[in-house]
KELUMRO-475582 format. One record per residue (C-alpha): residue number from 0; residue in three letters; x, y, z. Coordinates in steps of 0.001 Angstrom, whole numbers. Layout:
KELUMRO-475582
{i:NUM, aa:ALA, x:X, y:Y, z:Z} .
...
This chain:
KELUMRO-475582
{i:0, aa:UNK, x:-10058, y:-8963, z:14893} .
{i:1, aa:UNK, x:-12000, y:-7177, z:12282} .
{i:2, aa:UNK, x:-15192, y:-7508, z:12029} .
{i:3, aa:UNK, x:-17888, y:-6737, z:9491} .
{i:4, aa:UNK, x:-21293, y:-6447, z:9078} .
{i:5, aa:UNK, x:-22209, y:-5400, z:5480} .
{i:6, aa:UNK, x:-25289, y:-7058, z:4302} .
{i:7, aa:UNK, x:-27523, y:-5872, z:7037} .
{i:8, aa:UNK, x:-28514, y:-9149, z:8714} .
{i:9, aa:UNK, x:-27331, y:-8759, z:11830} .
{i:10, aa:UNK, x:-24494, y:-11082, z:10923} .
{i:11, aa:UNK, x:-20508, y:-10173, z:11112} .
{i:12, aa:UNK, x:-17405, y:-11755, z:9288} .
{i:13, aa:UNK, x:-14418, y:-11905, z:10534} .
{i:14, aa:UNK, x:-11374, y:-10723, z:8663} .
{i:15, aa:UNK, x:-8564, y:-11692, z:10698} .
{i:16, aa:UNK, x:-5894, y:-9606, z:12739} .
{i:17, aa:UNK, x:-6623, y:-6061, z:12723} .
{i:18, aa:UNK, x:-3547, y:-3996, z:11914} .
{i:19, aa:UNK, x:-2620, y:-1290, z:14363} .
{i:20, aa:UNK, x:-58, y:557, z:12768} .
{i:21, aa:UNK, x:3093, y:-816, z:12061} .
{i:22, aa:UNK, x:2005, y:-3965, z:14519} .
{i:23, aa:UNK, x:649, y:-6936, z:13421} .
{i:24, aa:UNK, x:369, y:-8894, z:16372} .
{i:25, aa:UNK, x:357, y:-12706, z:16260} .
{i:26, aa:UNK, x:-1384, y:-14723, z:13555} .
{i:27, aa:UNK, x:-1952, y:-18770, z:13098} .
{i:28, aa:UNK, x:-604, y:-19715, z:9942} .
{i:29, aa:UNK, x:-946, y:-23511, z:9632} .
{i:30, aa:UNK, x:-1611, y:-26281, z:12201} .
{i:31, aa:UNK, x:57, y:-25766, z:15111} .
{i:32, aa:UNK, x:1972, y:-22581, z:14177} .
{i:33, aa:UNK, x:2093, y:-19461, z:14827} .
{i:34, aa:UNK, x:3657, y:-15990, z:13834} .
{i:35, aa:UNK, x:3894, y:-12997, z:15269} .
{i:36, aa:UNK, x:5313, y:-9851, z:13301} .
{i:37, aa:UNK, x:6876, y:-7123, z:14673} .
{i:38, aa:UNK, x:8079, y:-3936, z:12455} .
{i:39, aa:UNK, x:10244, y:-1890, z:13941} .
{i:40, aa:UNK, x:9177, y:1782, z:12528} .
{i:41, aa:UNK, x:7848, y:3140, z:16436} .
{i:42, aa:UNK, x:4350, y:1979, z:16144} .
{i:43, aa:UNK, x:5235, y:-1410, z:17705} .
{i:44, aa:UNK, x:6338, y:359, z:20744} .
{i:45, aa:UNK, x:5019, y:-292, z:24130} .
{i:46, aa:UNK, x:2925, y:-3454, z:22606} .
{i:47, aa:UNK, x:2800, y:-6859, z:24142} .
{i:48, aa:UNK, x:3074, y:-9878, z:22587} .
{i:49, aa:UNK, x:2595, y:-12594, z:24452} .
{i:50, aa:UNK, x:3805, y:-16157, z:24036} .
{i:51, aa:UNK, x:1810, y:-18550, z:25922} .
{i:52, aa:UNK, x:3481, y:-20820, z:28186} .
{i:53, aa:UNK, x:4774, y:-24594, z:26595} .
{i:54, aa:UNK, x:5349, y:-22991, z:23203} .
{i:55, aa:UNK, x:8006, y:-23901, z:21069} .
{i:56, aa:UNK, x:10183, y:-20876, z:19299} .
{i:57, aa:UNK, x:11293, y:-22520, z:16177} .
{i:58, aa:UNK, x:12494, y:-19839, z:13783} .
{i:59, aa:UNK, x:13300, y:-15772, z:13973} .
{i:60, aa:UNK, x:13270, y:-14545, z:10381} .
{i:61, aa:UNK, x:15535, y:-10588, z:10271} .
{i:62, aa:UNK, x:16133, y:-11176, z:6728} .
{i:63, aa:UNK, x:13259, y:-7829, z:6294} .
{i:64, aa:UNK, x:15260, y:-6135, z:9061} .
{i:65, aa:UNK, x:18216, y:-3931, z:9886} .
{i:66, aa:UNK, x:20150, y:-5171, z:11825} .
{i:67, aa:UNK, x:20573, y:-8218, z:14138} .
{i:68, aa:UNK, x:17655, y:-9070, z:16098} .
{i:69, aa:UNK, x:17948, y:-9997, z:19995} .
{i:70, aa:UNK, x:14982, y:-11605, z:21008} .
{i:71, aa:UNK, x:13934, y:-12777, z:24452} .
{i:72, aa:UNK, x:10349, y:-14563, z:25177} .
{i:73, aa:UNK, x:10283, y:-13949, z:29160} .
{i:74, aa:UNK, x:13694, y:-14591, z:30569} .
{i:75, aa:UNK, x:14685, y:-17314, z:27457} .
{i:76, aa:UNK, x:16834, y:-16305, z:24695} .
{i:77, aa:UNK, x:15302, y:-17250, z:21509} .
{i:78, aa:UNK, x:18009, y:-15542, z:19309} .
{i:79, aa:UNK, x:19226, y:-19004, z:17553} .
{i:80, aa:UNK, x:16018, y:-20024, z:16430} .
{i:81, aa:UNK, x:16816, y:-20692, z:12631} .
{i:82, aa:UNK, x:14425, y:-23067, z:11185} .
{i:83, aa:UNK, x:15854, y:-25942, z:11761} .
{i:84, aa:UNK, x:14968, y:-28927, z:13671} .
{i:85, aa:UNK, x:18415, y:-28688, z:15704} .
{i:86, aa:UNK, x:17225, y:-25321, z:16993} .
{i:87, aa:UNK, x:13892, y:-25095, z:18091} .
{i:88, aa:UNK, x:13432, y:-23459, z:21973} .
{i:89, aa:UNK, x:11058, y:-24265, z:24489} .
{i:90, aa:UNK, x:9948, y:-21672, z:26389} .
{i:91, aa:UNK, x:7997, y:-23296, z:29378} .
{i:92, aa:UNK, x:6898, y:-20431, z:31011} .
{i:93, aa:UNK, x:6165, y:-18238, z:27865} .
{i:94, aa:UNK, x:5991, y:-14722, z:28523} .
{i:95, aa:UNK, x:6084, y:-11497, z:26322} .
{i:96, aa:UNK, x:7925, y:-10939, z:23126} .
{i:97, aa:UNK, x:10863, y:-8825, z:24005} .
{i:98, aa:UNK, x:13129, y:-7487, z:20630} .
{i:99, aa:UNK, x:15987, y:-5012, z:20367} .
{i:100, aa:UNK, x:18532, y:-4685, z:17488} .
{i:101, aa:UNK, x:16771, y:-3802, z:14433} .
{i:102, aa:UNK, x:16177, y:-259, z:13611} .
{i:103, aa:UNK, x:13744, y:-687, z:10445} .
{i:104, aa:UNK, x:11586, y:-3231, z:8960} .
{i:105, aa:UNK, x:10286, y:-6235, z:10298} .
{i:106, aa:UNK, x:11220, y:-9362, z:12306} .
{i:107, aa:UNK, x:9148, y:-12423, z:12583} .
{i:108, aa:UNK, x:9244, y:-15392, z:15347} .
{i:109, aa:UNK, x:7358, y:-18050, z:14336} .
{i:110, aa:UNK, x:6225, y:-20359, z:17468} .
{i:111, aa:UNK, x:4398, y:-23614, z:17276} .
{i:112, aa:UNK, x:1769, y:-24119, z:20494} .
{i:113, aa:UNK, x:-1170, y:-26348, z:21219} .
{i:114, aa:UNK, x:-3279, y:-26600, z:24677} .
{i:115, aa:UNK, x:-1738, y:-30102, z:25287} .
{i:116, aa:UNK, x:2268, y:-28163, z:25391} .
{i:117, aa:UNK, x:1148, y:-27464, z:28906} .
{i:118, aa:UNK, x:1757, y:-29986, z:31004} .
């Protein structure tokens, strides 16, 4: 995260996810859900995301990509992930965020997790 400390009191705010590039890493957006952004212009190379273990996958959003995404968290396929409540994956072993397919812009897999998904 970034951190500041601007008012010379010895005390730092945070300001969220640092941005490395063209990765943003993984962000909580509301309750129980998470997002993690990937853009696919070669600064998201050779960086890990990692899903924790008992998460749910419950929607890959290419629509700011080109191309198809193929997504994997760990060994699970997490391609059909749509949105809907017909489609959400469990991936009980989590693992990292592994993408191929898209050859600009950005994909994002949004995953809902909480310390009581592992059992």
């Amino acid at each position: 995260m970034s951190f500041e400390n601007s008012a010379g009191l010895g005390v730092s705010a945070s300001y969220g996810t640092r941005k490395v590039g063209g990765f943003d890493g993984v962000k909580k957006t509301a309750g129980l859900t998470y997002e993690a952004v990937v853009n696919f212009d070669g600064d998201s190379l050779g960086k890990n995301v990692i899903v924790p273990a008992g998460a749910v996958v419950t929607n890959v959003k290419s629509d700011f990509a080109t191309g198809t995404p193929i997504a994997f968290v760990g060994a699970v396929s997490i391609d059909a992930a749509d949105g809907s409540a017909g489609t959400r994956i469990p991936v009980p072993l989590g693992g990292a965020l592994a993408m191929t397919g898209p050859t600009a812009g950005s994909v994002i897999v949004e995953y809902e997790f909480t310390a009581a998904s592992v059992v």
